[in-house]
Residue frames relative to the residue before (quaternion, step in Angstrom):
aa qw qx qy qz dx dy dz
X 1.0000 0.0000 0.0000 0.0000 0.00 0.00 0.00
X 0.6192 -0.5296 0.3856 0.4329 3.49 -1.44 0.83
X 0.6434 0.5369 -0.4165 0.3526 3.99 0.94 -0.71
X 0.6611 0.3803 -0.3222 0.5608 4.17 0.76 -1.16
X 0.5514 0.4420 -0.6059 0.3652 3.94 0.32 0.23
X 0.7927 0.4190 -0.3152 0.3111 3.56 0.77 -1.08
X 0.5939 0.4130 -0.3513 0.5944 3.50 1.56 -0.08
X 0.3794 0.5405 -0.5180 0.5437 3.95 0.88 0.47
X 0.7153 0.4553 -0.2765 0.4522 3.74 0.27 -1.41
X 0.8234 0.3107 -0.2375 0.4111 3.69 0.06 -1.41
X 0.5826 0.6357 -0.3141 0.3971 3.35 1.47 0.30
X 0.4977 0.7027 -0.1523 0.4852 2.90 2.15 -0.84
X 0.8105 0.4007 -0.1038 0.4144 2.45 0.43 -1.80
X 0.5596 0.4971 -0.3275 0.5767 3.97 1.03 -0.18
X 0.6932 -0.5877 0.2565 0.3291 3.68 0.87 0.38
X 0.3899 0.7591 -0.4174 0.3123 3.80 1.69 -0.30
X 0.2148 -0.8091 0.5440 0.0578 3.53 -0.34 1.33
X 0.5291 0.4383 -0.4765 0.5485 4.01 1.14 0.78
X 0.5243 0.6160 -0.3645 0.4614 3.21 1.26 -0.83
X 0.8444 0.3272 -0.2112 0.3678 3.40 -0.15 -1.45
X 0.5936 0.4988 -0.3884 0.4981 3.58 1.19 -0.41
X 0.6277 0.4578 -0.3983 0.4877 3.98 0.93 -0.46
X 0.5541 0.5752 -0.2839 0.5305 3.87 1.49 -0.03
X 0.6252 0.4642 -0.3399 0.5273 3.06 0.85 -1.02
X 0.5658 0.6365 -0.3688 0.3725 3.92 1.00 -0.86
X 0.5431 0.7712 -0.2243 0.2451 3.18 0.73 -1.96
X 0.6403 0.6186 0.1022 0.4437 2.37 0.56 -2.62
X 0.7327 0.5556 -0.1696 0.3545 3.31 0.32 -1.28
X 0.8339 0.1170 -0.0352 0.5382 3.09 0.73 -1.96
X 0.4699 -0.6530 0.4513 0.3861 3.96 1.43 0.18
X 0.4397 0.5646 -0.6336 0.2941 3.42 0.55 1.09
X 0.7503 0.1023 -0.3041 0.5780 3.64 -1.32 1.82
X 0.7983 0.2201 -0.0816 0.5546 4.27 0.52 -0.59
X 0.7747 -0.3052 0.4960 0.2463 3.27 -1.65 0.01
X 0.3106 -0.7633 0.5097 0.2474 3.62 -0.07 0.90
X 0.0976 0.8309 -0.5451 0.0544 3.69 -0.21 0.32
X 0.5697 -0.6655 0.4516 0.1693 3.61 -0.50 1.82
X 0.8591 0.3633 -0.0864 0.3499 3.27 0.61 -1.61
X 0.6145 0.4633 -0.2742 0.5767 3.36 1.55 -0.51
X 0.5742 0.4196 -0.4928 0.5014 3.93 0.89 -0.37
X 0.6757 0.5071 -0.3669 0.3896 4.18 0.52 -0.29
X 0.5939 0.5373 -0.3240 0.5035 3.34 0.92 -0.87
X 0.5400 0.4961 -0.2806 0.6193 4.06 1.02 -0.52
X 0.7022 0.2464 -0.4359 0.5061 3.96 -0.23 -1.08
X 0.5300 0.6668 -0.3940 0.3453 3.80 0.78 -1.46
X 0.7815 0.3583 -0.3082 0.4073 3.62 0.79 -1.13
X 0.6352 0.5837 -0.2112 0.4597 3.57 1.02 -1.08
X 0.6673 0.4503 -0.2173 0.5520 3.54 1.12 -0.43
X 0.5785 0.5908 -0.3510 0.4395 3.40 0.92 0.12
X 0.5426 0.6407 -0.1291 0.5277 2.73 1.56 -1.29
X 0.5513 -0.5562 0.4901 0.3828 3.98 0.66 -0.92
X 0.3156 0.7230 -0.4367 0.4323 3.43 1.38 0.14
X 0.1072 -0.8779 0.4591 0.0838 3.36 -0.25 1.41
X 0.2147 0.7590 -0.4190 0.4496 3.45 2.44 -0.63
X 0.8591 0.4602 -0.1412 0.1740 3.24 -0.28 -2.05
X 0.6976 0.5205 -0.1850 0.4563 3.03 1.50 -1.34
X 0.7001 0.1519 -0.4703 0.5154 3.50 0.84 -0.32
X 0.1925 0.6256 -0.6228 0.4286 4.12 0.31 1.06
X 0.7869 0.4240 -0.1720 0.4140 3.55 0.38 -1.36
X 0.6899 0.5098 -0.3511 0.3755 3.10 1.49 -0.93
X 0.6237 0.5918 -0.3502 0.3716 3.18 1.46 -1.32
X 0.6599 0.5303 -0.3273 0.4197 3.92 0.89 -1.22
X 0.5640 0.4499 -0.4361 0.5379 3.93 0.95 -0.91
X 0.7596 0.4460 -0.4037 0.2470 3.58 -0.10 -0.70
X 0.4224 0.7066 -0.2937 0.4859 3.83 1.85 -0.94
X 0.7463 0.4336 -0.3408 0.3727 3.50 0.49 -1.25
């Protein structure tokens, strides 16, 4: 829904690594926005830095697609 994208973001953005990896999803599969390849990585990319293990194999699965 248009309401958990905008608490997904301001969660994100404040550093929540579930947050940014459920963005990175969004993003991913275009649910509420514009799928966008490069903006669902930049999210797993953050959240996986972090120790986000969800995210990292997210990154693996998209690096391997390309």
């Amino acid at each position: 829904s248009a309401k958990a994208l905008i608490w997904y973001r301001k969660a994100a953005e404040q550093g929540h690594a579930d947050a940014q990896n459920n963005l990175g999803s969004v993003y991913e599969l275009g649910q509420g926005v514009t799928a966008n390849r490069a903006t669902a990585t930049e999210w797993y990319r953050r959240a996986a830095t972090q120790g986000h293990m969800i995210a990292r194999a997210n990154l693996r699965r998209l690096s391997s697609q390309e």
